[in-house]
C-alpha positions as CSV (number, residue, x, y, z in Angstrom):
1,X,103.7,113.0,81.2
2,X,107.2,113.6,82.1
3,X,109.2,111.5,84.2
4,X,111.2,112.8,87.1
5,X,114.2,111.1,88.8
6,X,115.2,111.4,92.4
7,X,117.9,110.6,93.6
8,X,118.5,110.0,97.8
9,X,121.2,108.5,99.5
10,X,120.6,105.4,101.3
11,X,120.6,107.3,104.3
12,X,117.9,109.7,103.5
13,X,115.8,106.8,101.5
14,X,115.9,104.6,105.3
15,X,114.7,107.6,107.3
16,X,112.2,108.4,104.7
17,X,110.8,105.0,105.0
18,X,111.0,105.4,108.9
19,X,108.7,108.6,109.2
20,X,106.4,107.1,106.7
21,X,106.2,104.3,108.7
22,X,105.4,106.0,112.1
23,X,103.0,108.3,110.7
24,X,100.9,105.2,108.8
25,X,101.3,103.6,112.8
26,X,99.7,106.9,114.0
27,X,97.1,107.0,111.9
28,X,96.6,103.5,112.1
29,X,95.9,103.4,115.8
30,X,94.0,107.0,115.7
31,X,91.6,104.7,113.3
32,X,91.3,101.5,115.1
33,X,89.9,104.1,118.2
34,X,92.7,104.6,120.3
35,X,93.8,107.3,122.1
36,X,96.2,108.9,120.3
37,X,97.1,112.7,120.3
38,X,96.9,114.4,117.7
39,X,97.9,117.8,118.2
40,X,101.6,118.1,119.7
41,X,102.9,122.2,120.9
42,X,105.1,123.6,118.7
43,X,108.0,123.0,121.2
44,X,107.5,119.5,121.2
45,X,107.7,119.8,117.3
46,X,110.4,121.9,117.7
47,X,112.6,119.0,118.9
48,X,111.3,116.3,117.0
49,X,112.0,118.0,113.5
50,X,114.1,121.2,114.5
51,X,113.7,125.1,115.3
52,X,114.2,126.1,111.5
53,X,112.0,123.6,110.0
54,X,109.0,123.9,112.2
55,X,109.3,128.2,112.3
56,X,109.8,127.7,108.1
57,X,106.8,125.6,107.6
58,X,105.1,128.2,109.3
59,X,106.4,131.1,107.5
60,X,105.7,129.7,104.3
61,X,102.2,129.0,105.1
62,X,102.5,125.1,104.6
63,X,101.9,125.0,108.6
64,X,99.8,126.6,110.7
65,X,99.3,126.8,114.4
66,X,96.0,126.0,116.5
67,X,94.9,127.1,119.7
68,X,92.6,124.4,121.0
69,X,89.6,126.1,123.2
70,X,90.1,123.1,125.9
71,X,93.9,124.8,126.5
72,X,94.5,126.4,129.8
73,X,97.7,127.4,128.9
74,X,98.1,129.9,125.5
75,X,100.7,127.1,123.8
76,X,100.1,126.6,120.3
77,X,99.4,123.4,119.1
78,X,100.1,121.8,115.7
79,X,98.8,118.9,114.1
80,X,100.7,115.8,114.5
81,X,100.0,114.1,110.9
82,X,100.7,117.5,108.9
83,X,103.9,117.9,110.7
84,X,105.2,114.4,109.6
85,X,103.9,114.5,105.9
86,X,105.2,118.2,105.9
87,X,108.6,117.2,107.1
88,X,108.6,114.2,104.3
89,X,107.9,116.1,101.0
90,X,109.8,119.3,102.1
């Protein structure tokens, strides 16, 4: 097995931490029963993580939209918990 080195700047290795954190909070409460959303629009995405990132995700198939039946409006909505762990490892 071959070992691979990463290096991030401290910068990078504190927000890393921070999203890991809030996503292990989500799923946390989503488990102990509380309400906790799960699917966010793409908009709100959009500004959380950025334009590019979100519309790349996307495009590269590592994302995909959902239209939830209960939806009045045609908005998309994506997954909360695949957005974060996307944004993490890509």
């Amino acid at each position: 097995m071959e070992t691979v080195v990463i290096q991030l700047t401290e910068e990078r290795f504190r927000e890393n931490l921070r999203q890991a954190a809030q996503l292990g909070a989500h799923q946390a409460l989503q488990m102990a029963g509380l309400p906790v959303r799960e699917y966010y629009t793409r908009t709100e995405m959009q500004r959380r993580h950025g334009r590019g990132t979100i519309d790349r995700l996307i495009r590269d198939g590592h994302l995909t939209p959902h239209r939830l039946e209960t939806d009045a409006d045609t908005m998309s909505r994506i997954v909360y918990s695949e957005t974060e762990y996307l944004s993490l490892i890509i």
